[in-house]
C-alpha positions, 0 to 999 in steps of 0.5 A: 293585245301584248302577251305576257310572260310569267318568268320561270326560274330555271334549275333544279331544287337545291334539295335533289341528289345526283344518283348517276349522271344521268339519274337525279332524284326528288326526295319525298321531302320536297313537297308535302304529300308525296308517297315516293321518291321522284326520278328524273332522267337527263343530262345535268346540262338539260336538268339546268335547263328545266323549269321549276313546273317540270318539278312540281309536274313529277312531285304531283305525280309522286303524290298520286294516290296508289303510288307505292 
């Protein structure tokens, strides 16, 4: 049974703000319901190589209720 591969697109969303080089944050704005800001912490070099679920992970997160 061959397996198959969903391609993932690589990068970070054209909508996130460099804070440091080593900071980057996802604006509440990025996805509907999410309460706060979302930080990330790497390199520019590892977040060009993260895919698009890494994104919707902490988005999720944002989102959770009791999140201030």
């Amino acid at each position: 049974m061959e397996e198959q591969r969903q391609e993932r697109k690589l990068g970070p969303p054209s909508i996130i703000k460099k804070i440091s080089d080593i900071e980057w944050e996802l604006p509440p704005t990025f996805k509907a319901g999410m309460h706060v800001p979302a930080r990330i912490f790497a390199s520019k070099k590892l977040l060009d190589n993260m895919d698009e679920g890494v994104f919707n992970q902490i988005s999720n997160v944002a989102s959770l209720p009791g999140i201030v």
